[in-house]
C-alpha positions in Angstrom: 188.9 148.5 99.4 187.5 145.6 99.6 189.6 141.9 99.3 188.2 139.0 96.8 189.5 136.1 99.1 186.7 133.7 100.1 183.9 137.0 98.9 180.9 134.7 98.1 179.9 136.0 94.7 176.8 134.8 92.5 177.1 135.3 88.9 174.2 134.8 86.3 174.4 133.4 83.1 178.4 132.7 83.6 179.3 130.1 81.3 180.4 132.2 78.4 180.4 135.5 77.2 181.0 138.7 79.5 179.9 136.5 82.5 182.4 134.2 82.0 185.3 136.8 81.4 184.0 138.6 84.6 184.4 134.8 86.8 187.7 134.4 85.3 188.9 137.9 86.5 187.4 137.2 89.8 188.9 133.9 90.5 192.2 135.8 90.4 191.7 137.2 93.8 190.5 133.5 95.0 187.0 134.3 95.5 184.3 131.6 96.1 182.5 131.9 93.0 178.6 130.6 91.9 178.9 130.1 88.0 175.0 130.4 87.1 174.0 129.0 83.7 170.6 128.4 82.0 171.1 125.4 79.8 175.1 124.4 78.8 175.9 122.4 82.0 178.7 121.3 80.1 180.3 124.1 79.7 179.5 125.6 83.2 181.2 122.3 84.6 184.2 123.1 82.9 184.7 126.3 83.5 184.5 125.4 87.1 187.1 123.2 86.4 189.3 125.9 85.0 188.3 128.6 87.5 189.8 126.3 90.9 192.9 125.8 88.4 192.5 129.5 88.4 192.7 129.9 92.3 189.4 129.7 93.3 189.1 126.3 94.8 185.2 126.5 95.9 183.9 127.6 92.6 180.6 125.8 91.6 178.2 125.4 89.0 174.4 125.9 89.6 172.0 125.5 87.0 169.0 128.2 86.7 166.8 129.7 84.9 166.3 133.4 85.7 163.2 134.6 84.1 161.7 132.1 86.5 161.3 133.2 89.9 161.6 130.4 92.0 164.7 129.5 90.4 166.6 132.3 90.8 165.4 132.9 94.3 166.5 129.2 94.2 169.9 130.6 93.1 171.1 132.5 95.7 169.3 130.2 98.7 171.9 127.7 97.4 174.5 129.9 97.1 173.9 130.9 100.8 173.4 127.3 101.8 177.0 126.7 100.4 178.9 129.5 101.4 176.7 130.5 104.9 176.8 134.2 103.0 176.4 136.0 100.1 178.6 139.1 99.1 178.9 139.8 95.6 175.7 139.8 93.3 176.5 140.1 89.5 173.4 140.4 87.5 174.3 139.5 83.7 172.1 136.5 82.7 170.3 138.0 79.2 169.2 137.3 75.7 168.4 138.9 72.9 165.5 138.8 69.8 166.0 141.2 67.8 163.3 142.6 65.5 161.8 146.1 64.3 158.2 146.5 66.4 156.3 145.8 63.2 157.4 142.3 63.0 158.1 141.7 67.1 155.1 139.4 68.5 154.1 140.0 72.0 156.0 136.5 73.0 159.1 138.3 71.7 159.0 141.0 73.8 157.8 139.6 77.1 160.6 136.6 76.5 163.3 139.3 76.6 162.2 141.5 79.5 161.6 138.4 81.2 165.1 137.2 81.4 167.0 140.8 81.1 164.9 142.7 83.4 162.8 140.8 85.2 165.3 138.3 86.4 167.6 141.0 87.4 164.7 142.1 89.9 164.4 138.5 91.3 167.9 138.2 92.3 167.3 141.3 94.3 165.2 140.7 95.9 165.8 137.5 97.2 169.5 138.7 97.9 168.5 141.4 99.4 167.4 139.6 102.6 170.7 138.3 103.3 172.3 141.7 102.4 170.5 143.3 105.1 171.5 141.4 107.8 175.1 141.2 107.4 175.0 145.1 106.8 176.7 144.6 103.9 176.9 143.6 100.0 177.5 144.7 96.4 175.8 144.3 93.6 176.6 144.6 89.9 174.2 144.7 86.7 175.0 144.2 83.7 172.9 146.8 81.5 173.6 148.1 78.2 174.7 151.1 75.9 171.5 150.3 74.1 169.4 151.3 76.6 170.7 154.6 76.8 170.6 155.5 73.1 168.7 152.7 71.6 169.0 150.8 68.7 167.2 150.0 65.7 165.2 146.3 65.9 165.8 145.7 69.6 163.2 147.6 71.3 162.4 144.8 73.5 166.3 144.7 75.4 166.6 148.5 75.0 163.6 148.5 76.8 164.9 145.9 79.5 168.6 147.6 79.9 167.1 150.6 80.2 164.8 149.5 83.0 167.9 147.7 84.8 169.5 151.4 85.1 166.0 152.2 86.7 166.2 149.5 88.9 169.4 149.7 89.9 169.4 153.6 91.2 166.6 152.3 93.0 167.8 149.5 94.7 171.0 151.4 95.4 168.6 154.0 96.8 167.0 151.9 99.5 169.9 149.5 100.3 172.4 152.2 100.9 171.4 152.3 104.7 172.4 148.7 104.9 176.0 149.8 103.4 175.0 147.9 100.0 175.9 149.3 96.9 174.9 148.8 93.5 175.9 149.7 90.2 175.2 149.0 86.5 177.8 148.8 83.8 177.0 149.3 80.3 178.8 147.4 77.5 179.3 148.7 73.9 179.6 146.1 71.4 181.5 143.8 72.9 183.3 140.6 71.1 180.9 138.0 72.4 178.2 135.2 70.6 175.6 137.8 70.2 177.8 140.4 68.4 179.8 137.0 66.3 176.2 137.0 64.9 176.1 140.0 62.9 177.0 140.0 58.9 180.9 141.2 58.3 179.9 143.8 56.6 177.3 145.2 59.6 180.2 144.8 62.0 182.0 146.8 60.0 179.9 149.5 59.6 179.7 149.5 63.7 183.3 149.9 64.4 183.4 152.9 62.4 181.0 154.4 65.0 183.0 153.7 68.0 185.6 156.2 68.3 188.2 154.3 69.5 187.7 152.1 66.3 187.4 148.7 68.2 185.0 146.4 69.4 185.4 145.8 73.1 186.6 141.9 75.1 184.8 140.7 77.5 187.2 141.5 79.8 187.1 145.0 79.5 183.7 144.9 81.0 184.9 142.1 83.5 187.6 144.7 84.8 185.0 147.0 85.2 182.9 144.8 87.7 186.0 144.3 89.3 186.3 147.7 90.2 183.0 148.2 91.5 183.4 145.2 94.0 186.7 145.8 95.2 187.1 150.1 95.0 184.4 151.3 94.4 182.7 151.5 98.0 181.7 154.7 98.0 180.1 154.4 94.4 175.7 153.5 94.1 173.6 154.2 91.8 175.6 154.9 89.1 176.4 153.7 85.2 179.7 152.6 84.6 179.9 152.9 80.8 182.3 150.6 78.6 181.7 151.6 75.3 184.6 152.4 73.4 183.1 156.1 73.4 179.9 155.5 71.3 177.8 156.6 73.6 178.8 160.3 75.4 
């Protein structure tokens, strides 16, 4: 097991959503937490706010934009430069545009795997560096039920999630020897902005697919990353799915 207290832990695109149910479950256990965002400093800032009233006094904000690669390697050197260290790595920062192939330009599709996969690889490998000298480290990326069984009109972040599963066996692959392990999780539908964007009457067409006849919380998927940093040690390279059973 491993404890939460004063674990340095970067978290991508934090300030709402999954991310930010996965910063508030983490600041339970008085970690010192790096809430990433992209854009909405404002609500990063207050989060941060919340998240010390939470128990996690040395929670910050840091603005950064990861389908650019200076700035997330950015990212985590500031994280480092704050905290001397670098334990926990959660990989969730993503968007989506969603269109059938026919109408998807090529901007839409390299504008998604930018951020959702591409990103993901740069906070990698910049953490990675760090991870191998203190011989030790977790990290945890957020993937997606859709790229295991696809969907129709998101080709572009099936594509991405499913390369993040790709990426991660691989990275768990050659950081095991530096006791690293990583992990993806993969969401259902979960109750966040993306899925309040979807007609009534589509929503309800989806939760008649899920078996357990429920869309997901955020913090489903937030207890999920939990797990993986604090018991699962002897878990890499594996999916974690949190679907509600609509993927088998």
């Amino acid at each position: 097991m491993i404890t939460l207290e004063n674990a340095a832990v970067v978290v991508t695109g934090a300030s709402r959503g999954i991310g930010r149910a996965i910063v508030e479950n983490l600041a339970q256990g008085r970690a010192k937490l790096v809430v990433n965002y992209r854009q909405n400093k404002g609500a990063a800032e207050d989060l941060v706010v919340q998240l010390r009233q939470m128990g996690a006094p040395d929670a910050i904000a840091i603005q950064a934009d990861m389908s650019d690669s200076e700035q997330a390697s950015r990212l985590i050197e500031q994280a480092v430069e704050r905290f001397g260290r670098i334990d926990v790595l959660v990989n969730n920062a993503g968007i989506n545009v969603d269109r059938t192939i026919k109408k998807m330009s090529v901007k839409d599709w390299e504008t998604v795997i930018q951020t959702n996969l591409n990103g993901y690889f740069y906070t990698i490998r910049a953490a990675q560096t760090y991870f191998m000298q203190q011989q030790s480290g977790t990290i945890v990326n957020i993937s997606s039920f859709v790229g295991q069984m696809g969907n129709f009109g998101q080709a572009n972040y099936a594509a991405a999630k499913a390369g993040v599963i790709g990426l991660t066996r691989v990275a768990a692959l050659e950081l095991a020897r530096y006791n690293v392990t990583v992990n993806a999780v993969c969401p259902g539908f979960i109750e966040t902005d993306m899925f309040a964007g979807i007609p009534e009457n589509a929503k309800e067409t989806i939760v008649k697919r899920i078996p357990l006849g429920r869309i997901g919380s955020p913090q489903d998927v937030a207890r999920a990353v939990r797990y993986l940093i604090v018991d699962g040690e002897y878990m890499t390279g594996q999916t974690l799915n949190i679907n509600g059973g609509i993927y088998m």
